[in-house]
C-alpha positions as CSV (number, residue, x, y, z in Angstrom):
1,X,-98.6,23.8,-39.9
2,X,-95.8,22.0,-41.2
3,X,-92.3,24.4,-41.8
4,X,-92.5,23.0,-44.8
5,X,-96.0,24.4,-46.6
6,X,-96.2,27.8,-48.1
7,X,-99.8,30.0,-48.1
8,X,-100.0,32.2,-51.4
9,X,-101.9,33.6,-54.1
10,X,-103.2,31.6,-57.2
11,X,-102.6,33.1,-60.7
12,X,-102.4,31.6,-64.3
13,X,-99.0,30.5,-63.5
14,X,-100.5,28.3,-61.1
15,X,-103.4,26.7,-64.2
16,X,-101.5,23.3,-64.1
17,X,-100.6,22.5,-60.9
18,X,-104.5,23.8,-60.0
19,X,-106.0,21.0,-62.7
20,X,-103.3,18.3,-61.4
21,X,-104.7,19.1,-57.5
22,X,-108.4,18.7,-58.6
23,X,-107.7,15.1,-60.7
24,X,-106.4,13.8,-57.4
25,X,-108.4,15.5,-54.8
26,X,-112.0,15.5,-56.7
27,X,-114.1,13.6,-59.3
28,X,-115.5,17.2,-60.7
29,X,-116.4,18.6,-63.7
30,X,-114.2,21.6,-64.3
31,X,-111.5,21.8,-66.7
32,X,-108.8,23.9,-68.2
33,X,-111.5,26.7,-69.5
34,X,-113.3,26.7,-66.0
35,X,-109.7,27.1,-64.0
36,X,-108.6,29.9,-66.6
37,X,-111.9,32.3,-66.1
38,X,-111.9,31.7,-62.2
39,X,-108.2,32.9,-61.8
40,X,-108.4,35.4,-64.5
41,X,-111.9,36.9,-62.8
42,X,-111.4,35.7,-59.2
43,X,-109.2,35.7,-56.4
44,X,-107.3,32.4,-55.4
45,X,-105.3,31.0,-52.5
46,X,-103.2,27.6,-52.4
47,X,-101.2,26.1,-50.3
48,X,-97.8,24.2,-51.8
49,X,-94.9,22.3,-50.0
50,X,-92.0,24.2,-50.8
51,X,-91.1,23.1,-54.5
52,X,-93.4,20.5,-54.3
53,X,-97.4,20.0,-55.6
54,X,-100.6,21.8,-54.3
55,X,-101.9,20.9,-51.6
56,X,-105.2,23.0,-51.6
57,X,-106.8,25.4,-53.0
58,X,-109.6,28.0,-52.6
59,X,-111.1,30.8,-54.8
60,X,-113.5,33.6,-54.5
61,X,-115.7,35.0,-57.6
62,X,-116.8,39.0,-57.1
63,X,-120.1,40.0,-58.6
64,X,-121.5,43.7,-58.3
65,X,-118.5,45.1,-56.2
66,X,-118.8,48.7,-58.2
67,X,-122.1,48.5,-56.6
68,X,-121.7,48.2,-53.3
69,X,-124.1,45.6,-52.3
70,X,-121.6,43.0,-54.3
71,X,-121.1,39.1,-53.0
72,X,-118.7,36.4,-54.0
73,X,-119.0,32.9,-55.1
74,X,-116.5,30.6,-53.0
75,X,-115.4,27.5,-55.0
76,X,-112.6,24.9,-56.0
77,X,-112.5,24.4,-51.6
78,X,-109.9,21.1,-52.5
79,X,-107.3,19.1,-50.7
80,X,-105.0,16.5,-51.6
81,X,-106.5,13.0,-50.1
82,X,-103.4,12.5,-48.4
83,X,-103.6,15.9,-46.4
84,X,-106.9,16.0,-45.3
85,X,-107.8,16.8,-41.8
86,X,-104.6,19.3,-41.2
87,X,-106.9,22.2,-41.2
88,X,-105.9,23.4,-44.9
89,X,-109.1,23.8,-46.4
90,X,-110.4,25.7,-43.3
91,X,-107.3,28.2,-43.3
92,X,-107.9,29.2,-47.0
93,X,-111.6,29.5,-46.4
94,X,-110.9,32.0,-43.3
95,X,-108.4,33.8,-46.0
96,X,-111.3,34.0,-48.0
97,X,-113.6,35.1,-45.4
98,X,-111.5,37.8,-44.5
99,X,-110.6,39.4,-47.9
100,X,-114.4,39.4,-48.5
101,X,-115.0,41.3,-45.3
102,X,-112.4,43.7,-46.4
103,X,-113.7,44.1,-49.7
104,X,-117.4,44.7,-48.4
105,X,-118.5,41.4,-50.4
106,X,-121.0,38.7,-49.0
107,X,-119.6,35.8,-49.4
108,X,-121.8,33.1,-50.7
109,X,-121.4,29.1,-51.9
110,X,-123.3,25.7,-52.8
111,X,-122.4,23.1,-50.6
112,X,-122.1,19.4,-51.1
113,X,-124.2,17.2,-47.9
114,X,-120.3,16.6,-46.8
115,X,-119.7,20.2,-46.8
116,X,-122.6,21.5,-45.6
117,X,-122.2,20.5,-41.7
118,X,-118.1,22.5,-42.1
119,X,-119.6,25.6,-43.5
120,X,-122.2,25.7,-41.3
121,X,-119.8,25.7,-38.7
122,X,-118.4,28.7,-40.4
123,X,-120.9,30.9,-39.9
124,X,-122.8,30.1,-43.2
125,X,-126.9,29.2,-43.3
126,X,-128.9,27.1,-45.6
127,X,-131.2,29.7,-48.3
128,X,-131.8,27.2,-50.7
129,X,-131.3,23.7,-52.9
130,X,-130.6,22.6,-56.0
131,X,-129.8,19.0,-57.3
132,X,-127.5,18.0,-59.9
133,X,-128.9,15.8,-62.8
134,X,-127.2,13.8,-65.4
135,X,-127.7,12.2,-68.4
136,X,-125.4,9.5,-69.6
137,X,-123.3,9.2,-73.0
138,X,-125.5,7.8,-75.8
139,X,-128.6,8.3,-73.9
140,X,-131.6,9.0,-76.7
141,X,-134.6,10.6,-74.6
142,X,-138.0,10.0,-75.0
143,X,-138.4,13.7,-75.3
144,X,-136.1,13.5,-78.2
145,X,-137.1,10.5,-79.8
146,X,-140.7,12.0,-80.1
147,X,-140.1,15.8,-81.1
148,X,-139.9,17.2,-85.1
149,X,-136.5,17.8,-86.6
150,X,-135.6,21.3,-86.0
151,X,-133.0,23.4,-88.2
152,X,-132.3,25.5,-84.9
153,X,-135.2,26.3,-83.1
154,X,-138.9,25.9,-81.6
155,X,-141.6,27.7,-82.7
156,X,-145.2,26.6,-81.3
157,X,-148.3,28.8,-81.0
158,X,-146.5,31.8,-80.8
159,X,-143.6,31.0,-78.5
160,X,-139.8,30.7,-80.4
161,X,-136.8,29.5,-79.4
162,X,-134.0,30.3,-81.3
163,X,-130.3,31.0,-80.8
164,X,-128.8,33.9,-79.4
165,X,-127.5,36.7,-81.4
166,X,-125.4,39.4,-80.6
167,X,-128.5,41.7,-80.7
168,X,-130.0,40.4,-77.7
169,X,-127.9,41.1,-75.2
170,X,-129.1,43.6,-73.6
171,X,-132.7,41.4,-73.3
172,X,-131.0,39.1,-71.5
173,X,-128.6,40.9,-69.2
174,X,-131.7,43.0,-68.3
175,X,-133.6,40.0,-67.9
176,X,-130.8,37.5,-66.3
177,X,-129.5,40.3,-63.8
178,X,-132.5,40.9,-61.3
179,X,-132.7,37.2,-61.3
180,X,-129.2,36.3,-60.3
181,X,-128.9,39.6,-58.4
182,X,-125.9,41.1,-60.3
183,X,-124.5,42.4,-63.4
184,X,-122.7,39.4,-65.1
185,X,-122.9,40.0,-68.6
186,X,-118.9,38.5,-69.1
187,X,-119.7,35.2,-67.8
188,X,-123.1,35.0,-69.7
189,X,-121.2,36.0,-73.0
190,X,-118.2,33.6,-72.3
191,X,-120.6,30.4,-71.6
192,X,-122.4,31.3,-74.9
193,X,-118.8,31.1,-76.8
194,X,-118.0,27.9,-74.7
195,X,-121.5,25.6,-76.2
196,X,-122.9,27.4,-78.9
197,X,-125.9,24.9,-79.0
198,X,-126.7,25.6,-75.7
199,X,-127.2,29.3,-76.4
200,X,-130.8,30.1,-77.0
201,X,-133.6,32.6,-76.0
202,X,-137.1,31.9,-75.7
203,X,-139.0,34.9,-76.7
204,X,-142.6,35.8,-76.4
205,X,-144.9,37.7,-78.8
206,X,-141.5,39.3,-79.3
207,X,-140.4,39.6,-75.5
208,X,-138.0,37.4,-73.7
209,X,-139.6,34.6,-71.7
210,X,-135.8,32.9,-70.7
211,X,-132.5,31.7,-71.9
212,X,-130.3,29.0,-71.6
213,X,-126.5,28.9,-71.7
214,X,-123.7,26.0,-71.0
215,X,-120.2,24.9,-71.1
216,X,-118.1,22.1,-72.1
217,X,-116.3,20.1,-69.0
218,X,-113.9,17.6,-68.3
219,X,-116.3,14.8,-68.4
220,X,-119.7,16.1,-69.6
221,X,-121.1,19.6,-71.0
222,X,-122.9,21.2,-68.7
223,X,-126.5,23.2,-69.4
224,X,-127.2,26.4,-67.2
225,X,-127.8,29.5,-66.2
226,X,-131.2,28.4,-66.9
227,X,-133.5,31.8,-66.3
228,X,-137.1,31.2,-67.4
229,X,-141.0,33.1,-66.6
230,X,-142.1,29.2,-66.4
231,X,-141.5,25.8,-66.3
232,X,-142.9,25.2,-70.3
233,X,-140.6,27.9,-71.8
234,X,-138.1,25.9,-69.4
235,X,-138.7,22.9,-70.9
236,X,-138.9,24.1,-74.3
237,X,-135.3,25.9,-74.1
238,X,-134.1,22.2,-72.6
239,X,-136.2,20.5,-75.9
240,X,-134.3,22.5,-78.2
241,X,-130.7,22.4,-76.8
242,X,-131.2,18.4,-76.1
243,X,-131.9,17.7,-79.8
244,X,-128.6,19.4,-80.5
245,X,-126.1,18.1,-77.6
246,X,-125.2,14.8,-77.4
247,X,-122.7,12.7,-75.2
248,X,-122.8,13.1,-71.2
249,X,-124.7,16.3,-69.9
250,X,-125.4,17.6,-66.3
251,X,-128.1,20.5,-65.1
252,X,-128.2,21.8,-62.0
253,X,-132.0,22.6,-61.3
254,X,-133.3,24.8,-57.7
255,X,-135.7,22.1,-56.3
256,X,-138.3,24.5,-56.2
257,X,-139.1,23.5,-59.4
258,X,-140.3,19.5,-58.9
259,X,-142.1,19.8,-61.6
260,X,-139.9,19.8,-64.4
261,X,-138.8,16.1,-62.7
262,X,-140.7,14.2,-65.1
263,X,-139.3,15.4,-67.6
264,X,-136.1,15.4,-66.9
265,X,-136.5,11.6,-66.3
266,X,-138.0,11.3,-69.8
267,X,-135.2,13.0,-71.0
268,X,-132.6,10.5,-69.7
269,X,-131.3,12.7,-66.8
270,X,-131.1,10.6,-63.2
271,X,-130.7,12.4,-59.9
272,X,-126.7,12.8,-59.2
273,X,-126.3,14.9,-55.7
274,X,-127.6,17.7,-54.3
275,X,-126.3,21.0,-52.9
276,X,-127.5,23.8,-50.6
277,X,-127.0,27.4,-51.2
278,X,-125.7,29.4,-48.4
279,X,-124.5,32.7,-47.6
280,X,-122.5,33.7,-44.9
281,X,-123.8,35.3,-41.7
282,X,-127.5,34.4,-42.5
283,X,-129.8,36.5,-44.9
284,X,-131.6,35.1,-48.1
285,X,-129.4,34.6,-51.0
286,X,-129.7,37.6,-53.9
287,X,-131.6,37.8,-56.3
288,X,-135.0,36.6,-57.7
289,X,-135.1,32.6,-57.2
290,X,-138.5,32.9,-58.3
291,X,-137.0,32.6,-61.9
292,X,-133.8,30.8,-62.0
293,X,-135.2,27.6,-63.2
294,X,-131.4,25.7,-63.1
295,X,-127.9,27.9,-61.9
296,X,-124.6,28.1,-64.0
297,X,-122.5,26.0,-61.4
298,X,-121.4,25.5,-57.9
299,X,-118.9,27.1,-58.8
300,X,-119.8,30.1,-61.2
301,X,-123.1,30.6,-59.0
């Protein structure tokens, strides 16, 4: 390592320089809002030339530490073009790796096919997938095209879905936090701020059958957590927030679930990329995957 370069710790000071390094070093999604909750709730590591830009980055988002069976999301693993292959990305993720070990967190990420073979490497193993879909700008689904104007919900024998209100959240953290395997009511309630028409629950007979969140990005909003009993109250929280969101859109669904597919296609959405989940030293991933019908992020979990 070059004299030169400096290791240290990310904070909001460092919101700018972190959203220059990702417009150079990666065609993603996140923007200022995304940047500003990781460094506020997370821990962060860069590495700068003295006075000079970011080079890389890496950061690290706690869930469940009071508990102590807590884990960490690991994200935002970037590196100027022009400084790849010097190591950086892997000296940040072994900073990361051993301030998780200190802390007593698992450390868990999604990985792209290019970084899947490096983690692996690291000690991490494959639990399972997910693929990223999206839908392009001025995109009218069929789905759309064919369902009833709705003032702000979906009712049909029996099952609703309506927005959320601050009376259900205790529903959905009770509901949301077996399925994602930790406590994370602040990032459920900041995501519902972020796309308000994303924010719906799908009761049932008066219980809750799943909800839906989302987030604005730098190029498209995103839709997800997406925590549902089935694929229909899936696909009906997706209905209602689709007639309601317009402009570019991505989902992240667990592949378990083929079978929302053709729907999805019928909704304008095209396959994108995939990722695989992995955790660190082996193990399944938390949680109840049985549920989680489409995740908040790569790099929210």
């Amino acid at each position: 390592m070059s004299s030169s370069t400096i290791e240290h710790g990310l904070d909001l000071s460092h919101l700018a320089s972190a959203m220059v390094l990702q417009s150079r070093a990666a065609d993603w999604n996140q923007n200022e809002a995304d940047w500003r909750y990781l460094l506020t709730n997370g821990q962060a590591w860069g590495i700068s030339q003295d006075d000079g830009p970011l080079l890389a980055s890496t950061v690290v988002l706690p869930y469940g530490e009071a508990t102590g069976d807590g884990f960490a999301w690991i994200s935002m693993v970037l590196v100027l073009p022009e400084h790849r292959r010097r190591g950086l990305a892997s000296r940040l993720l072994r900073r990361a790796l051993a301030e998780l070990a200190h802390r007593g967190l698992t450390p868990i990420l999604d990985a792209t096919p290019a970084g899947r073979a490096v983690y692996a490497r690291e000690g991490f193993r494959d639990t399972w997938g997910f693929t990223r879909y999206r839908r392009g700008a001025g995109q009218l689904s069929a789905t759309q095209g064919s369902q009833p104007s709705r003032a702000r919900g979906f009712v049909e024998s029996g099952h609703a879905v309506r927005p959320i209100t601050p009376g259900d959240w205790q529903a959905i953290v009770a509901f949301d936090t077996p399925a994602f395997g930790s406590r994370r009511e602040h990032l459920l309630r900041a995501l519902a701020e972020r796309l308000p028409d994303a924010a719906l629950i799908a009761e049932t007979e008066g219980r809750i059958a799943g909800y839906l969140l989302g987030r604005d990005g730098r190029e498209a909003c995103q839709v997800g957590p997406l925590i549902a009993r089935d694929v229909d109250t899936a696909r009906r929280l997706l209905e209602t927030a689709l007639a309601h969101l317009s402009g570019p859109l991505y989902i992240d669904v667990a592949d378990r679930f083929s079978a929302l597919r053709p729907w999805l296609d019928a909704a304008g959405f095209e396959f994108q990329r995939p990722f695989t989940r992995m955790i660190h030293g082996g193990g399944v991933a938390p949680g109840d995957a049985a549920i989680v019908i489409a995740v908040a992020g790569p790099e929210l979990g």
